[in-house]
C-alpha positions as CSV (number, residue, x, y, z in Angstrom):
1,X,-45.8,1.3,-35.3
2,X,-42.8,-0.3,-35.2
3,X,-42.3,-3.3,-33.1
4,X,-40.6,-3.1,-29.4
5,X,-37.1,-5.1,-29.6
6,X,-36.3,-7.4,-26.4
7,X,-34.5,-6.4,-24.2
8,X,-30.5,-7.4,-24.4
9,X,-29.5,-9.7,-21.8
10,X,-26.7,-8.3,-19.6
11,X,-23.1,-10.6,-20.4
12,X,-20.9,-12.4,-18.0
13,X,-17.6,-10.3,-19.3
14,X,-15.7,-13.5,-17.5
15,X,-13.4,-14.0,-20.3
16,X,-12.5,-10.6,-21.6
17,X,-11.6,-10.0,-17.6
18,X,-9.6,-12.8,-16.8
19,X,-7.7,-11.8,-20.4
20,X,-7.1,-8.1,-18.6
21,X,-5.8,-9.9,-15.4
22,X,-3.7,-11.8,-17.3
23,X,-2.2,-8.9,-19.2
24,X,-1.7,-7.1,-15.8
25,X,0.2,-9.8,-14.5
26,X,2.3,-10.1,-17.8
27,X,3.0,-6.7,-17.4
28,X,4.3,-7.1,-13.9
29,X,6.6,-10.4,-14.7
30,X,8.1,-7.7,-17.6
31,X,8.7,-5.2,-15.5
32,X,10.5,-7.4,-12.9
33,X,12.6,-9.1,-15.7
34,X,13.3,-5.5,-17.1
35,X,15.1,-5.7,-13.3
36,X,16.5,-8.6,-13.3
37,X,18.1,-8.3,-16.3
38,X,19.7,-5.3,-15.1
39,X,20.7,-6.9,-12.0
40,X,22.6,-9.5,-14.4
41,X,24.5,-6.6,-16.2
42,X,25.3,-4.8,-13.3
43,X,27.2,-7.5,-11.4
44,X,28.8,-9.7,-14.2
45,X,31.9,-8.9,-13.2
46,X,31.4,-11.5,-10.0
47,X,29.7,-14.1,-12.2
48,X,32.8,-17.2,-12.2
49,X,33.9,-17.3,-15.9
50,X,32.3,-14.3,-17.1
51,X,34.9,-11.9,-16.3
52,X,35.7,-11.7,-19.9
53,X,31.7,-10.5,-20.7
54,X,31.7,-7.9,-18.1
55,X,31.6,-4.1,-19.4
56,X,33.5,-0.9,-18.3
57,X,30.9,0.4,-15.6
58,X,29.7,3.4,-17.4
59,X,28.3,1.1,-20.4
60,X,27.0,-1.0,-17.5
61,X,25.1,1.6,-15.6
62,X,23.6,2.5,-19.0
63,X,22.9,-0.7,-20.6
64,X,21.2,-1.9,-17.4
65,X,19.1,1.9,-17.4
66,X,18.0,0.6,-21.3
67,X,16.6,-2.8,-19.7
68,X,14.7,-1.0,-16.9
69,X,13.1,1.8,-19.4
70,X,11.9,-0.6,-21.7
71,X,10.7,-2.7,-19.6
72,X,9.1,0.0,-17.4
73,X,8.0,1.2,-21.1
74,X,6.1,-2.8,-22.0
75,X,5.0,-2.7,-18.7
76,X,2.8,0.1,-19.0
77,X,1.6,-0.7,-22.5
78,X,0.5,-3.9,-21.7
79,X,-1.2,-2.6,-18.3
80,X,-3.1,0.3,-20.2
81,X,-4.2,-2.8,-22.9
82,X,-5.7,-4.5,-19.9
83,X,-7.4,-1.4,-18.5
84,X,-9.2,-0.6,-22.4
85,X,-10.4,-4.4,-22.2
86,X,-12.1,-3.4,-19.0
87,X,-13.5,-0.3,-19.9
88,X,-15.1,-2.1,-23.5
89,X,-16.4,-4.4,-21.2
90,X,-18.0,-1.4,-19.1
91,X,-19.4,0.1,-22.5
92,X,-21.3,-3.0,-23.6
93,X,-22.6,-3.1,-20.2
94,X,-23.6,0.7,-20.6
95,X,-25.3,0.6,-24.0
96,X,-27.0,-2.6,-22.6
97,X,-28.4,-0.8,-19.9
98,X,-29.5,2.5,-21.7
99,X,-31.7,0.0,-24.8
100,X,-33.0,-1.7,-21.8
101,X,-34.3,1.8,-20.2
102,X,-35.4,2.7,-23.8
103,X,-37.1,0.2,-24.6
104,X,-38.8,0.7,-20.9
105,X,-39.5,4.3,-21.9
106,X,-40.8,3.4,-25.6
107,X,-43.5,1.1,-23.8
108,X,-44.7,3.5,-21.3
109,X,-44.9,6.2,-23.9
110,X,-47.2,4.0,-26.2
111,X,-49.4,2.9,-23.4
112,X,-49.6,6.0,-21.5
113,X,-50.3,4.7,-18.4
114,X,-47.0,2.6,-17.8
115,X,-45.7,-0.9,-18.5
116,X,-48.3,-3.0,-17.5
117,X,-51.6,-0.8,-19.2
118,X,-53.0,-4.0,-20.8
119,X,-52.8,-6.4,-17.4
120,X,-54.6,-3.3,-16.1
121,X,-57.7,-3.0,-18.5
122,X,-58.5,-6.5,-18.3
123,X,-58.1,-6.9,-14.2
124,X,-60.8,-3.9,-14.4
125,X,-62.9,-5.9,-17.5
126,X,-62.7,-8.9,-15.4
127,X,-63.8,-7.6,-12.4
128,X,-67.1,-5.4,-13.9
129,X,-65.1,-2.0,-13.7
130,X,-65.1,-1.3,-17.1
């Protein structure tokens, strides 16, 4: 028979959270620079001195559309990164859990009578049951 593994200890997922909070606030400073970099575009005509930089309005409205789409584009990649870390941390947690049950199930089976079979026969050996 082969011999019953221990059971895996759950994890603290600590770091691979903070690393998906981290990305989820990464994502949010890109997204709001995707804005203001927009913003910039949009009124450099009334920035002193760089009246010479500023673009006809239509190239503007469109360069300024490019900043927010990629950004809005980064923003959700690097979100949807931090949402697989999470759910890799949920798996472990999951697989943990079912070899734990297992394992729970493989000992019952072998004893027949539950978990604690052998504490059982000698309570009832001790006491003159048997």
């Amino acid at each position: 028979m082969a011999a019953i593994e221990p059971k895996p200890k759950t994890r603290v997922h600590f770091p691979v959270k903070f690393a998906a909070g981290a990305l989820r606030v990464a994502s949010v400073l890109t997204l709001l620079g995707g804005v203001a970099i927009a913003y910039v575009i949009l009124n450099l005509a009334q920035i002193p001195g760089a009246e010479a930089y500023a673009l006809v309005p239509v190239a503007a409205v469109a360069l300024s559309a490019l900043a927010v789409g990629l950004a809005v584009v980064y923003t959700l990649i690097l979100w949807g990164f931090a949402d697989g870390l999470v759910l890799l941390a949920d798996i472990d947690d999951a697989q943990r859990r079912t070899q734990a049950q297992l394992t729970d199930v493989v000992l019952a089976q072998r004893t027949e009578r539950g978990p604690f079979h052998k504490e059982m026969v000698a309570a009832k050996t001790r006491d003159g049951a048997a």
